[in-house]
N, C-alpha and C positions, 0 to 999 in steps of 0.2 A: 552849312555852318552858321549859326546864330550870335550873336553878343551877348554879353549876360549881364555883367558891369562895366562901366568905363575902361578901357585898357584891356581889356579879356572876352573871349572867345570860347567857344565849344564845339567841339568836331567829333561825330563818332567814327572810328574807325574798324575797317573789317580785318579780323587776326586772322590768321592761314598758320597751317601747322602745327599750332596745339594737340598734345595729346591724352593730357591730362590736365588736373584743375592747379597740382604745381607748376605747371606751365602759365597759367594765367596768372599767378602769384608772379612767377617771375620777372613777365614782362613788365605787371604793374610798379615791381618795385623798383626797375631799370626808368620809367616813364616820371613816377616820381623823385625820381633823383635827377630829376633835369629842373636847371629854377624858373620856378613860376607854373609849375604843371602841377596840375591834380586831375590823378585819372584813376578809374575802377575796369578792370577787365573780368567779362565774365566770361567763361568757359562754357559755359550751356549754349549760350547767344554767338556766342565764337566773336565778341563785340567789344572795343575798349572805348569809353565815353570818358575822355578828354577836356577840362578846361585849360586854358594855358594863356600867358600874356602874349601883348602884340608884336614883342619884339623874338617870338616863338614861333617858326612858322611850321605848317602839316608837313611839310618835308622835312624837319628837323623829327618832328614826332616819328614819321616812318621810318628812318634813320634809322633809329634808335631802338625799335621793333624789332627792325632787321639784325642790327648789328647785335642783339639779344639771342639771333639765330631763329628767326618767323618772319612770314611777308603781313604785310599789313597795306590797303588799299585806302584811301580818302572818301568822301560821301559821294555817292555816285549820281551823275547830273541829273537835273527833272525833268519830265517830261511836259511841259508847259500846257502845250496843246491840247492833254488829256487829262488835267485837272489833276497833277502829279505825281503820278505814275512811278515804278523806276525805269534807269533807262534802258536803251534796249541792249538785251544781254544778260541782264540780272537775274529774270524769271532763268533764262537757261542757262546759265552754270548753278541754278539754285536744282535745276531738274537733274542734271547731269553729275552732282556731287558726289553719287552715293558709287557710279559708274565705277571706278577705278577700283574700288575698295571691293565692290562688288565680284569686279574679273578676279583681283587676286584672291578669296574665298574660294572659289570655284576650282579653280589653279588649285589651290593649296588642298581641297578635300578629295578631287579628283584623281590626285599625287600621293598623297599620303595615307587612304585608303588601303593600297596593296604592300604601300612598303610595313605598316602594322601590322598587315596581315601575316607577312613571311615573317618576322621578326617573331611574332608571338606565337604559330603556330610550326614548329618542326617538318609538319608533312607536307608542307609550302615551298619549302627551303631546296629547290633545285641545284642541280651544279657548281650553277652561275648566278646563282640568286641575289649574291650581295652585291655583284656589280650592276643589275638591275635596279638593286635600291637605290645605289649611286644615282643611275641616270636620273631615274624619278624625282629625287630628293632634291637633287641640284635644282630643279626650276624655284622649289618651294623655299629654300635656306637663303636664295638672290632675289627673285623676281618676287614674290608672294610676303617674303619677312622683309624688304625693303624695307617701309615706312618706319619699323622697328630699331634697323640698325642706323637711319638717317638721325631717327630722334633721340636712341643713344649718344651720337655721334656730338648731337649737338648738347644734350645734357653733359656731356664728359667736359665741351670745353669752356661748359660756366662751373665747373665742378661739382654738379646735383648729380643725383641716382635717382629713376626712378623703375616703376616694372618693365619698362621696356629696353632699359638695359638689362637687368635680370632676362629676361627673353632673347635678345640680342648675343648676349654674353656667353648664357644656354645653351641655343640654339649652335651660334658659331663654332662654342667650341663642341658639342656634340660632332658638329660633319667635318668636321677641319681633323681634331682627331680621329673620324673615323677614312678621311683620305690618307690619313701619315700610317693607320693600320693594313689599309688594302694595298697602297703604294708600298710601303717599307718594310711594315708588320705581314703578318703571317694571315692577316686576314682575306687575303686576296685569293688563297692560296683554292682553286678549283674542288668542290665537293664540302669546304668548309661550313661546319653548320653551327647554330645556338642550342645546344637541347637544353629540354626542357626541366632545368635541374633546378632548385630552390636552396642551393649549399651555399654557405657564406666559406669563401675559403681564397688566399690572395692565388692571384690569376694573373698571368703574360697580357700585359696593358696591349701589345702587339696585335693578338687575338681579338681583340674584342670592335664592334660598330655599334653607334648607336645613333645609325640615320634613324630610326622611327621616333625616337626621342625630339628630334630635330622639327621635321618632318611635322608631325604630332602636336608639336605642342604650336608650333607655327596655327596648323590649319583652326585647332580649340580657341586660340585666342585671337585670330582673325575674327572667326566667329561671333564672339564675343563684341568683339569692334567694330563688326559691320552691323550689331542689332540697336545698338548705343546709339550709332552715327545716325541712324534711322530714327532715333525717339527725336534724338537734338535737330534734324531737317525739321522738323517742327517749329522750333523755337521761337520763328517768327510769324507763324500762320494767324497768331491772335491778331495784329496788325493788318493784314491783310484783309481775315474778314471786317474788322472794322470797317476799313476804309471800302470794301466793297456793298454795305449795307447801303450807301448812298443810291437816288437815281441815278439812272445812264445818262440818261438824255432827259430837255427840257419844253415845253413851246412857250416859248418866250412873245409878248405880246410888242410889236414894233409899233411906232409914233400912227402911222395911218390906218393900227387898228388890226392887219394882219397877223399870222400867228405862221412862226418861224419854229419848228423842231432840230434843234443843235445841240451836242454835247454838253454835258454841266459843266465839263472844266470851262469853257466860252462863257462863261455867267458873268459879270462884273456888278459892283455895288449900283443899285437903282435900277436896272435892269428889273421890267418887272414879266411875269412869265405866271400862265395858268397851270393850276391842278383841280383837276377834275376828280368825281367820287371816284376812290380803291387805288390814289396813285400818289407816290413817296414825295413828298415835298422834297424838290430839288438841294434849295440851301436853304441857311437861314435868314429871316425876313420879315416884313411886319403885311399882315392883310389889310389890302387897300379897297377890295371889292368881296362881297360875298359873305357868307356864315357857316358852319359845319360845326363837325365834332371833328378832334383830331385824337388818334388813337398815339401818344408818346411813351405808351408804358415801358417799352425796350430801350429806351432813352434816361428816361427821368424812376421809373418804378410805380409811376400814379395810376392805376388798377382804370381807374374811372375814365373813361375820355375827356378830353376838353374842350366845350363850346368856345368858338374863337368870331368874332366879328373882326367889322373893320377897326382897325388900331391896335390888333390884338397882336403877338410877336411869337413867330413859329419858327420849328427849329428844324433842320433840314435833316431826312431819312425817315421822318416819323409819316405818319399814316392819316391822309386823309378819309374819313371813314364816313362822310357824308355828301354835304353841297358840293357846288363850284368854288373856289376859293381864287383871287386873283392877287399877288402876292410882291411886293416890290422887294428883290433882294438890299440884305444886309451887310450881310459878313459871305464873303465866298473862300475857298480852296483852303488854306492851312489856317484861316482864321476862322472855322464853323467849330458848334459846339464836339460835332464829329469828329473833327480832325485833331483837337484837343484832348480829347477822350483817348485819340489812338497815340497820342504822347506821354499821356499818364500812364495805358498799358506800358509803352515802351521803356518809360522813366523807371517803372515800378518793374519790372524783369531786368532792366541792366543795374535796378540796387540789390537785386537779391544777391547774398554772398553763395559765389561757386559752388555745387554740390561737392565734396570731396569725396572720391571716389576711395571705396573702403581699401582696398588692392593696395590704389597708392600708399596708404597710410600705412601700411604695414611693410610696404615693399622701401619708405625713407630709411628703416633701418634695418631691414631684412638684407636688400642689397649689401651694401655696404659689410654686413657681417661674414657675408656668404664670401665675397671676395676676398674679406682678410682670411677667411679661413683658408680657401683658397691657396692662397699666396702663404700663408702659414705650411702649410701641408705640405707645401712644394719644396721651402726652408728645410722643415723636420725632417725628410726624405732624403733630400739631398745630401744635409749633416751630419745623418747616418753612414752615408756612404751605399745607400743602396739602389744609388744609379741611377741616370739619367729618365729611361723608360721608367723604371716602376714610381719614380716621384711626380713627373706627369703624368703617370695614366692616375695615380690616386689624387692629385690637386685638379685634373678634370674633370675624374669621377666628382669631386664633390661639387662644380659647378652643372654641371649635366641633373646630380639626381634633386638641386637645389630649384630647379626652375621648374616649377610643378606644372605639366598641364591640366590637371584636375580648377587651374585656378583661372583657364581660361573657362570653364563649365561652372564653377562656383555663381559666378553671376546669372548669366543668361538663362543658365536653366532653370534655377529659382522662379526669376523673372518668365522666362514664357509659360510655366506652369502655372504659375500666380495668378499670369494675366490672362491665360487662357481657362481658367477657373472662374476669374475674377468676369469674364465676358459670358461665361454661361449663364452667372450672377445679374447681367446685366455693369458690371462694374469695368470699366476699360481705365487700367493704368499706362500713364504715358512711359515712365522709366526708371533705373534703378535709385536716381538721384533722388525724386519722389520720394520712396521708401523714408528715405532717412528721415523725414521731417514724423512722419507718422506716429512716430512714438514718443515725443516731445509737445507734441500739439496736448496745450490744457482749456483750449478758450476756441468754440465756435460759433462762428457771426453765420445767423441765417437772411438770406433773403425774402422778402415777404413775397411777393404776385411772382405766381410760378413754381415756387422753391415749396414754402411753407402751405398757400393757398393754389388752387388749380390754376391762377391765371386768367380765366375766363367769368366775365359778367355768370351769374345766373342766379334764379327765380328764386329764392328762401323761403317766401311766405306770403299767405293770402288774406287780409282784415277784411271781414265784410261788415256790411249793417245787418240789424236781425232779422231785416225783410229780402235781404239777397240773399240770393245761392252763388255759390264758391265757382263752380262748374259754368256756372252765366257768364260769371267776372272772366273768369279766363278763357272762353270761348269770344267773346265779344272785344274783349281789351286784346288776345291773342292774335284775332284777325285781323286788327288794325297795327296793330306792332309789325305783324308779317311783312305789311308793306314796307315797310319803314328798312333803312341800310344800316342804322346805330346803334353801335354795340349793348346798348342799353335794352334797345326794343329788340334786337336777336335775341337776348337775354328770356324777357318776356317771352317771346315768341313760341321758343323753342320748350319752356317750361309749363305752357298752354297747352300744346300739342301733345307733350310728352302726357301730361293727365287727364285734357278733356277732349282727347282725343283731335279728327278731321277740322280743319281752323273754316268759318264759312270766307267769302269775297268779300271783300267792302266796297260799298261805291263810296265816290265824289271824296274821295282822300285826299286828304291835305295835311302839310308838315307849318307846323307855325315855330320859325325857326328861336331856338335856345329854349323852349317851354314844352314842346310836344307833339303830338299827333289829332287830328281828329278826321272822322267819316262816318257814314251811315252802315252800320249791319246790324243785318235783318230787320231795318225800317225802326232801331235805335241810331237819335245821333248821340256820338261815342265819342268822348275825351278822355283822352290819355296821357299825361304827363303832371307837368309842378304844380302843383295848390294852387300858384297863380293864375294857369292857365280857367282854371276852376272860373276863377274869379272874374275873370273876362268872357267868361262864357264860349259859346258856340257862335260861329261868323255867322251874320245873316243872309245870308248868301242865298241862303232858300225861304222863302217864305212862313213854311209851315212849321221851321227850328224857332220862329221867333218866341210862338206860344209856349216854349219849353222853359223861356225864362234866358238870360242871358248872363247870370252869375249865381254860384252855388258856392257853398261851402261845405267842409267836413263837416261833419258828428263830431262831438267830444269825442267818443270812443276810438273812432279814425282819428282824430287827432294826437290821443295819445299814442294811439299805435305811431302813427307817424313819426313822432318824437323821441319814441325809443327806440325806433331804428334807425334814426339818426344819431341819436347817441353811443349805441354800437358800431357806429362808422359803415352804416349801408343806406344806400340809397333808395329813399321811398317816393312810390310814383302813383298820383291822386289816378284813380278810375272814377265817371260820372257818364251818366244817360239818360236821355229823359227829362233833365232839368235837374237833376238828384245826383247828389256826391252819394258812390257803391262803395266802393272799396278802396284800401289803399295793399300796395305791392313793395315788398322787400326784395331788392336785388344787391348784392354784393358776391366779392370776390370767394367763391366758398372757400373755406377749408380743408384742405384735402383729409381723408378719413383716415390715413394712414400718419398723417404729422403728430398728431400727439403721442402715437407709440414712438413715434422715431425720436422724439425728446425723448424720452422716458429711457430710451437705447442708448442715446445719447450722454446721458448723465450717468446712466451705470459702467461708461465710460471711461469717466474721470472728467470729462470736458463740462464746461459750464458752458452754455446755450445764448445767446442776444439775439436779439431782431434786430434786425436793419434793411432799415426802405426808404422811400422815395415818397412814401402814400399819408397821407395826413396822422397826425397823433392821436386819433379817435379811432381813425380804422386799424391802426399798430396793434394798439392797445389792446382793443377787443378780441384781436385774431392773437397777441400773446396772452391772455390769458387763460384761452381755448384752448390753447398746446401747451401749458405751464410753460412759461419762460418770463421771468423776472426783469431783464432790463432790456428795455428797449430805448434805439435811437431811429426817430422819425423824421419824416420834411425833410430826407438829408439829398443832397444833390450828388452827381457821380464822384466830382473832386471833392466831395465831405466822407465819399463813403472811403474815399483813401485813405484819408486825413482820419479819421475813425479807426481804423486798422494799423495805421502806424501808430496812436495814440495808446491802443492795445497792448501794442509791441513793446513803445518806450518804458512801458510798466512791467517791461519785463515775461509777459505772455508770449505764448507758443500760439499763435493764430491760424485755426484753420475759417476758410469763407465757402460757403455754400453758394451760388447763383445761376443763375439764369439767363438774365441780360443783358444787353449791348451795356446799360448802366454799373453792370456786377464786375465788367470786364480787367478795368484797372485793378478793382480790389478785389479779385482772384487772381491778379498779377502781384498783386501787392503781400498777397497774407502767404504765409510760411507755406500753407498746405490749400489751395484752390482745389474742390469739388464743385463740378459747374452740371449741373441738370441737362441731361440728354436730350431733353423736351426742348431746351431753349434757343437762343442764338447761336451762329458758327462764333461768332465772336468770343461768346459765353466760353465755349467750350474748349476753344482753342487756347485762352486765357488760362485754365484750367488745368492744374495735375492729377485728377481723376476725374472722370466719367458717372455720372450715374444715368444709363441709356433707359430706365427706366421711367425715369423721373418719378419715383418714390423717393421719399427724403427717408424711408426705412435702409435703404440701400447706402446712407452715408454710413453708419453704424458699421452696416456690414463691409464699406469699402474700407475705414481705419483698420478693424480686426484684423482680413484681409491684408493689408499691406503692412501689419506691424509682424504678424505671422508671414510674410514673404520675407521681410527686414529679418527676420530669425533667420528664418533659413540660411537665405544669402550668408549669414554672419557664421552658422555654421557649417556649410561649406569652405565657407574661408580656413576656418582653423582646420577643418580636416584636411582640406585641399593642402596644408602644411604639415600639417603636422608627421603627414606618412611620408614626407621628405626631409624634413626636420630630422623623424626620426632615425633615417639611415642615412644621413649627415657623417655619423661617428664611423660608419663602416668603411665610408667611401674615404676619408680621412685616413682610415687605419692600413686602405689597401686591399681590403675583404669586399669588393663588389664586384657581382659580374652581371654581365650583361641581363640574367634571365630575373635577376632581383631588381635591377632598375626598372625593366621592362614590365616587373609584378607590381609593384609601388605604384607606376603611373597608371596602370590598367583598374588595381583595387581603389586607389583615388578619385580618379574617374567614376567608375561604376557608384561608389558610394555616395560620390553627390548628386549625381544624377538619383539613384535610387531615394537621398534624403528631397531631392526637388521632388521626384511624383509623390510624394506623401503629404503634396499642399490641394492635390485634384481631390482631398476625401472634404474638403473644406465645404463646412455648410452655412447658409445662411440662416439666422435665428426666424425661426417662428414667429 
């Protein structure tokens, strides 16, 4: 719990019970009718973020949850020790959630399997067959539709409806009537069978069961709710990797010089603790010893590394990619750039408003009509005078054939077709809730390093003077870069070898730290790095380097090369030998070959395209112009790229965000529609409502289509899934329904959506 203002407070609290996104509506509006409370609950995160005054206490909050009919838990303690951890027990009931939901699925299909079977099939129908479905059915209409008639139970007594009383209502009265048939009715009666007749004709309410209805529609929309609860077990995993991006452990340097390795949570301010080359700087801190490159681009987005000496200020998770570095902490545990980062994710998923689930929205006045009709039918019947049985069995009928199980399949099966298309694609969708945003999105923010560019340093281009060869410059500047850990000279390296082939050995190699590299190959001394280095020449360290001269300069011609690839926002690195400036080297973050079709995809779209990054406005610039895309925002920091995205929004845009990294994290939590690159961070991607496992930014194109043509589907599903119940609404009304028409309704509903879901596996992705 934190303070916020004077007198107020902030608590998030964990909801239990929800079963829909009316439900988090409700609690909110019970939460805010308390004075001094302002609270947002979201149904995805199962999470209610709470301000409230001090004369408000968390007990009152829970209270009030409850008394709403849901449990609600308080922030759960930290774990100090291990640098904040939850506490123990959280991880497992976080593993264990799915359990319960899980058994009764299994329960319910294993049940309901044979009792469809006999029901639909005539030649099934033994003896004693329907009191076999009895036995079966019973575990599935108690044990298996529990959760169902619990959260009816509780909707009824704040006076809502939603589909799970429709289910509940359904269900119930399906096996309930068909125990008052087998008990009292004629249904019981040994040898009694359903054939297979398709006559509308009124029928002895006595005769007739409709456990598979029961049964059936339980086990489809169980289904349904066990696949959901599984996307939503996710919801916090963006958090998690955040905070696991951090080191474990640290070796912190003690007063007599010693070197201690203990846990990071143990860190405290001024504590100061090494990192050595290839290892995550523990927190954040300022360098007190040493020099390197530090690789932050998952952090900050800056493609480039960054030379840091003493008094320079690094941020804890990033990447030491050179020197020794000796580092006095700054900021430790919920105060690092890191742990702020994994707040803004969290801020930015408990503001998104609730997916509404389309079911519901049809089921706030579906319900409700089904019952008056109901209750109507039962009046009409009665006032006729034609008896107690035949005015029940037709105001049952209409609840029975109103609760469609085709609609526990509308969803899911959309959904797993979509997604299992969408992953041959390379495209993994998280859930149905997703969907919805997809066809609203007019405005997408890309990321640059990763997203739009590969991510990785590499070689562009070779300037020589008219007396070098090309092939010299990068076999001699290659093998001295080889030696070298930084990402700059991997760059080099690997861009050398790839064209001039086997790199030779250098001797007496040396790193002159923040400027470059130099050593002898093949009996050239070799300098490698900034113009400056040029300038200061070759160390005299050897005698026979002195006659080379000890300061050179570019050629005009190198110069200007040099200049305009700095003006294109790449970095250029002076080659010299011999006493003589050779060549100059373009290195930057390439362009992927594929980004400018994926604009171009993009825009025939409907969506308008931005760049957003972290990398200076030179380099923005040059790489949006290369892919066409008109506006960009540069320099921006992780909490600017939020502040970006909501700015988006407040103008009324549908935001979808493309990224990559740890930096992109909040603002693919933030934006309507988060597509996070396969290639990148867990973080990244966890943050993220679609997948591209490719990391082709061709693949976002393909994932909107994709999930606006599943959003179709899904949508018609639904209307059918109703509409062949809808339409024999009037018969069961009228008293003209039996058994073998109920049983055909739910079977041809079913079958059709499922048959309109495989017709998303022919879905192709554009050329």
């Amino acid at each position: 719990m934190t303070t916020t203002t004077p007198g107020a407070a902030d608590v998030e609290l964990a909801i239990g019970g929800m079963t829909c996104a009316s439900c988090a509506a409700r609690i909110e509006k019970k939460l805010n009718r308390m004075d001094g409370v302002e609270a947002t609950v979201n149904y995805a995160t199962e999470k209610a973020k709470v301000t409230f005054r001090e004369d408000v206490s968390v007990a009152d909050l829970i209270a009030t949850v409850e008394a709403t009919g849901y449990t609600a838990k308080g922030p759960a303690p930290v774990r100090t020790e291990s640098g904040g951890g939850p506490a123990e027990g959280e991880s497992g009931e976080t593993g264990d959630e799915l359990r319960p939901l899980r058994q009764r699925l299994l329960t319910a299909v294993v049940l309901a399997v044979p009792v469809i079977a006999m029901a639909m099939a005539p030649a099934l129908q033994f003896e004693y067959w329907q009191w076999l479905s009895l036995t079966l059915t019973a575990p599935v209409v108690t044990y298996a539709a529990w959760p169902f008639h619990r959260a009816a139970w509780t909707n009824a007594r704040h006076g809502a409806a939603t589909m799970d009383t429709l289910i509940s209502v359904g269900t119930s009265a399906a096996f309930l009537w068909s125990l008052w048939a087998l008990f009292f009715g004629t249904a019981g009666t040994p040898g009694m069978t359903h054939p297979f007749e398709l006559t509308i004709g009124r029928s002895d309410g006595a005769g007739n069961i409709y456990l598979e209805a029961a049964a059936g529609v339980t086990a489809f929309i169980l289904a349904g709710r066990y696949f959901e609860a599984r996307s939503k077990r996710k919801a916090g995993a963006a958090l998690r990797a955040l905070l696991e991006l951090g080191a474990k452990d640290v070796t912190v340097l003690r007063a007599d010089g010693s070197e201690l390795t203990v846990p990071t949570g143990e860190l405290k301010v001024g504590d100061r603790f090494l990192v050595r080359p290839g290892e995550k700087i523990a927190t954040d801190g300022t360098v007190v010893e040493g020099s390197s490159a530090v690789d932050a681009s998952m952090l900050t987005g800056e493609s480039v590394p960054v030379e840091v000496a003493p008094g320079d200020a690094v941020t804890g998770a990033t990447l030491n990619a050179g020197g020794r570095l000796v580092v006095e902490a700054s900021r430790v545990g919920a105060d690092t750039q890191l742990a702020r980062m994994a707040r803004l994710v969290e801020d930015a998923q408990n503001g998104k408003a609730a997916a509404q689930r389309l079911a519901d929205k049809i089921s706030a006045v579906f319900v409700p009509v089904v019952i008056g009709l109901a209750l109507a039918t039962l009046g009409f019947w009665l006032g006729n005078g034609s008896g107690l049985t035949a005015a029940f069995t037709a105001a049952v009928s209409v609840l029975i054939i109103a609760c469609p199980c085709a609609l526990g399949l509308a969803t899911p099966t959309a959904l797993m077709v979509g997604t299992g298309r969408g992953a041959q694609l390379g495209i993994l969708i998280k859930g149905p809730e997703v969907l919805e945003t997809t066809r609203k999105v007019d405005t997408i923010v890309l990321d640059k390093t990763g997203t739009v560019t590969t991510g990785r340093m590499t070689l562009l281009a070779v300037h020589t003077t008219d007396t070098t060869d090309e092939a010299e410059v990068l076999r001699l500047a290659g093998a001295l870069e080889h030696s070298s850990e930084h990402p700059i000279a991997r760059a080099v390296a690997d861009g050398a070898a790839a064209k001039a082939g086997p790199l030779p050995t250098p001797e007496d190699f040396a790193t002159i730290a923040g400027l470059g590299v130099q050593g002898v190959v093949e009996g050239h001394a070799v300098l490698v790095g900034r113009e400056k280095l040029l300038a200061m020449g070759v160390s005299p360290a050897r005698p026979e380097w002195r006659a080379w001269g000890r300061s050179m300069e570019l050629t005009p011609a190198l110069k200007k090369a040099k200049a305009d690839a700095e003006a294109a926002g790449r970095t250029a690195i002076a080659v010299a030998w011999d006493g003589e400036a050779r060549a100059v080297l373009e290195v930057a973050d390439a362009i992927k070959e594929t980004s400018p079709e994926a604009i171009r995809r993009l825009r025939a779209l409907g969506l308008t395209p931005i760049l957003l990054t972290g990398d200076n406005r030179a380099v923005a610039e040059a790489v949006a112009a290369e892919v066409g895309i008109d506006t960009v925002y540069a320099e921006v920091m992780p909490q600017d790229k939020v502040d970006v995205v909501k700015s988006l929004q407040a103008q009324g845009r549908s935001v979808a965000m493309v990224g990559d990294g740890v930096n992109d994290a909040a603002a693919l939590a933030q934006a309507d529609l988060g597509l996070a690159m396969g290639t990148g961070t867990d973080a990244a991607i966890e943050a993220g409502d679609l997948t591209l496992v490719r990391g082709d930014l061709r693949a976002a194109a393909d994932a909107i289509r994709l999930s606006r043509k599943t959003l179709g589907t899904i949508k018609s599903n639904l209307f059918w899934a109703f509409a062949y119940n809808v339409a024999a609404l009037p018969l069961a009304a009228a008293g003209l329904l039996n058994p073998m028409i109920a049983g055909a309704a739910m079977a041809f509903s079913s079958v059709f959506v499922v048959g309109n879901s495989l017709r998303l596996r022919g879905f192709q992705a554009t050329d």
